[in-house]
PANU-221460 format. One line per 3 residues: for each residue x, z, y of N, C-alpha, C, CB. Coordinates in Angstrom, 3 decimals. Each point is the difference from the previous one (the first is absolute). Glycine has a CB too. Example, Ala and Ser with C-alpha at 12.3 -4.5 7.8 and 13.67 -1.06 7.14 Angstrom:
2
13.190:7.800:-5.690:-0.890:0.000:1.190:0.900:0.000:1.200:-1.892:1.246:-1.173 | 1.542:-1.966:2.223:0.820:0.060:1.190:-0.770:0.730:1.090:1.184:-2.145:-0.628
// end
This chain:
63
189.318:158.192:65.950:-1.361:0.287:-0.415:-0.785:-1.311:0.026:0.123:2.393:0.894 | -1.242:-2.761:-1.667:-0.588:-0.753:-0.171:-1.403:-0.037:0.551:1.583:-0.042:-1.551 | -2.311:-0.910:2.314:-1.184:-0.220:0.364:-1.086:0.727:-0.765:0.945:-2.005:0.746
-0.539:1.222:-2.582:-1.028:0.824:-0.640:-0.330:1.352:-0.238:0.315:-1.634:-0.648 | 0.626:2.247:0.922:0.237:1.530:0.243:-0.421:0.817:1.007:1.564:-0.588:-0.925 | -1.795:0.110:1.618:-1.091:0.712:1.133:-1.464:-0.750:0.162:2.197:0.697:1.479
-2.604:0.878:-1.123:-1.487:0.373:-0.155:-0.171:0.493:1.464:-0.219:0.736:-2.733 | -1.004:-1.021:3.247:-0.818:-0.223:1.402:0.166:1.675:-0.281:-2.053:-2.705:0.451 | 2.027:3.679:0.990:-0.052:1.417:-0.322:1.347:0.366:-0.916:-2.793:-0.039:0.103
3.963:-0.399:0.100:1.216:0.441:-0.747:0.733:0.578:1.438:0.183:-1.980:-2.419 | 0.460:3.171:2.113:0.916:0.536:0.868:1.434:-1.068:-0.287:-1.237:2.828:-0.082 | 1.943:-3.446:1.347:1.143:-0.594:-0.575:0.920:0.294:1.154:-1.069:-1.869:-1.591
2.388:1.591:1.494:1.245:0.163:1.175:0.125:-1.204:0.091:1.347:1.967:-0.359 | -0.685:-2.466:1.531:0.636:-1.097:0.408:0.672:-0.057:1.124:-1.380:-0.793:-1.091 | 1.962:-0.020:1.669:1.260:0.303:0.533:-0.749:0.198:1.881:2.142:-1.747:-2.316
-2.926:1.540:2.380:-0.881:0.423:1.153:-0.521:1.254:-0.189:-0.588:-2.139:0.431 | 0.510:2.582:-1.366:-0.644:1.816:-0.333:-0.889:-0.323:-1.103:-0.226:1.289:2.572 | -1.004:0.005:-2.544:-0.233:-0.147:-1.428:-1.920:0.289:0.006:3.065:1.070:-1.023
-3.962:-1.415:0.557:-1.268:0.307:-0.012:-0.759:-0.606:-0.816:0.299:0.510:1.835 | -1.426:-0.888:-1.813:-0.708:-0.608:-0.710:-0.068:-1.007:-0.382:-0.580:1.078:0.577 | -0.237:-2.050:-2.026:-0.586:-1.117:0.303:-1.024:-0.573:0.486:1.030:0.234:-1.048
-1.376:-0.997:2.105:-1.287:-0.365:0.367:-0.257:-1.783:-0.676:0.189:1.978:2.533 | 0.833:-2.701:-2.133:-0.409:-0.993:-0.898:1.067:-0.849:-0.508:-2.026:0.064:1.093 | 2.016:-0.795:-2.040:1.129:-0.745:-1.028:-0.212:-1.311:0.325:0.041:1.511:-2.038
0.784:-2.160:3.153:-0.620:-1.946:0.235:1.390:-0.356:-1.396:-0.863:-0.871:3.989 | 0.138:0.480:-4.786:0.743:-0.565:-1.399:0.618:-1.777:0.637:-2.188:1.637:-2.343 | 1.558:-2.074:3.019:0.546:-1.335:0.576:1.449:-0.230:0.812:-2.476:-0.177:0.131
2.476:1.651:0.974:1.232:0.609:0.559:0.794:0.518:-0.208:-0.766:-0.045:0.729 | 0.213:0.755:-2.262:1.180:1.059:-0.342:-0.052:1.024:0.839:1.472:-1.543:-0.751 | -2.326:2.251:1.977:-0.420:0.846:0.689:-0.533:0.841:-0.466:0.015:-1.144:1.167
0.345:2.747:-0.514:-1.206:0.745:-0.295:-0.082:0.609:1.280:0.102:0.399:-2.531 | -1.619:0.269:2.908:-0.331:0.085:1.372:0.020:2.118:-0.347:-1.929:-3.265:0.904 | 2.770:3.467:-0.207:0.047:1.915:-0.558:-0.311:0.209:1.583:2.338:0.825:-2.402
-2.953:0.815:2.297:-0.452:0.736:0.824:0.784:1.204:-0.559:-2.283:-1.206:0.675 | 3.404:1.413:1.110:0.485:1.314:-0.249:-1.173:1.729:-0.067:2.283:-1.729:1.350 | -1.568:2.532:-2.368:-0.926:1.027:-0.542:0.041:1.036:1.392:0.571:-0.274:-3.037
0.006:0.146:3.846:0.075:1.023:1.014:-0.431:-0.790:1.514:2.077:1.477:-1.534 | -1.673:-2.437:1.359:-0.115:-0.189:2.015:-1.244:-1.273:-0.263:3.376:0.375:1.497 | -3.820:-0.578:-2.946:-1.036:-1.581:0.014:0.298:-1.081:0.331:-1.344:0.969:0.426
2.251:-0.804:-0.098:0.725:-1.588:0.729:0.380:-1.031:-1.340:1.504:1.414:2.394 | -2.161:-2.547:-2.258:0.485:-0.809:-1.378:0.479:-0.764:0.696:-1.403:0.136:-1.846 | 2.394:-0.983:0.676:1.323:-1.286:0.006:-0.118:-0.529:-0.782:1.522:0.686:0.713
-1.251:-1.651:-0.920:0.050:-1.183:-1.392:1.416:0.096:-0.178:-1.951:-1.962:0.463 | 2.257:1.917:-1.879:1.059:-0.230:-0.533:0.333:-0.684:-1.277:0.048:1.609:1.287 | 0.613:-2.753:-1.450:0.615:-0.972:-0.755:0.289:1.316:-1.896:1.558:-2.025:3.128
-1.949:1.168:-3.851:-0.192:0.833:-1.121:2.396:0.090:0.074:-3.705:-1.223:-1.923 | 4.324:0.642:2.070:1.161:0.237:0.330:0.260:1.271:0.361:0.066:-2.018:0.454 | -0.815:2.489:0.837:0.436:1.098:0.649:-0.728:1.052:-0.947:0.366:-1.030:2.561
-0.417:1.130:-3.410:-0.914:1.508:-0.293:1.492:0.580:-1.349:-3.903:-1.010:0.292 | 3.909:1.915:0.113:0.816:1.247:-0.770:-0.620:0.617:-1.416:0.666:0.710:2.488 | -0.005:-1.383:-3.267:-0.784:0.378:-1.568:0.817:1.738:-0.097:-0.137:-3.254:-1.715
-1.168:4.101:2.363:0.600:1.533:-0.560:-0.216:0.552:-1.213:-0.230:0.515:1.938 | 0.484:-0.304:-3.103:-0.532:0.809:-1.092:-1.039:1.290:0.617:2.411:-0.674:-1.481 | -1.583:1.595:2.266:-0.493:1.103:-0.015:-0.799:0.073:1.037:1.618:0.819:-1.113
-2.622:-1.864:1.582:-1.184:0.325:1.258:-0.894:-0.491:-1.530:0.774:-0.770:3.579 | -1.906:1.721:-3.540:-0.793:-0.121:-1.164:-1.407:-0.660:0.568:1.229:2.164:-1.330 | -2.098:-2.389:0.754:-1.436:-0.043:0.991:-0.601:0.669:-0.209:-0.271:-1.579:0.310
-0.757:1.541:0.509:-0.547:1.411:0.183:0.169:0.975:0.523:-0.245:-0.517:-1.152 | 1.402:0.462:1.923:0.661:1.130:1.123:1.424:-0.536:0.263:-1.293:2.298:-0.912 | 0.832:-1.577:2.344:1.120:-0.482:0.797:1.624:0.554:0.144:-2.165:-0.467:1.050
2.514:1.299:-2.094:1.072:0.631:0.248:0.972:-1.179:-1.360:-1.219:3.166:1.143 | 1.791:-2.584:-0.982:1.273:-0.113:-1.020:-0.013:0.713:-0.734:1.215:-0.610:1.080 | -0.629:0.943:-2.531:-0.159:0.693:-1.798:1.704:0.371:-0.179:-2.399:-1.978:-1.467
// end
């Protein structure tokens, strides 16, 4: 997946779990996510994130 492809407020997976976007550091290649259940955020390397087709936005389930 690509940097330019995510949007602040995107549901995404990654290999730490899966939640929100809160912010995109474009210099790091980071994005700073907040898990959707326990709030707990992690930074993670645009590397680690799991390009899913079927997590849509706009809700949190799977299609």
């Amino acid at each position: 997946m690509e940097l330019s492809e995510i949007k602040r407020g995107m549901l995404v997976e990654s290999l730490q779990g899966s939640g929100r976007v809160l912010v995109i550091d474009e210099v790091t290649q980071s994005l700073l996510i907040e898990n959707s259940e326990s709030r707990e955020q992690f930074a993670v390397g645009i590397d680690e994130i799991v390009d899913e087709p079927q997590l849509h936005h706009g809700c949190d389930q799977y299609y």
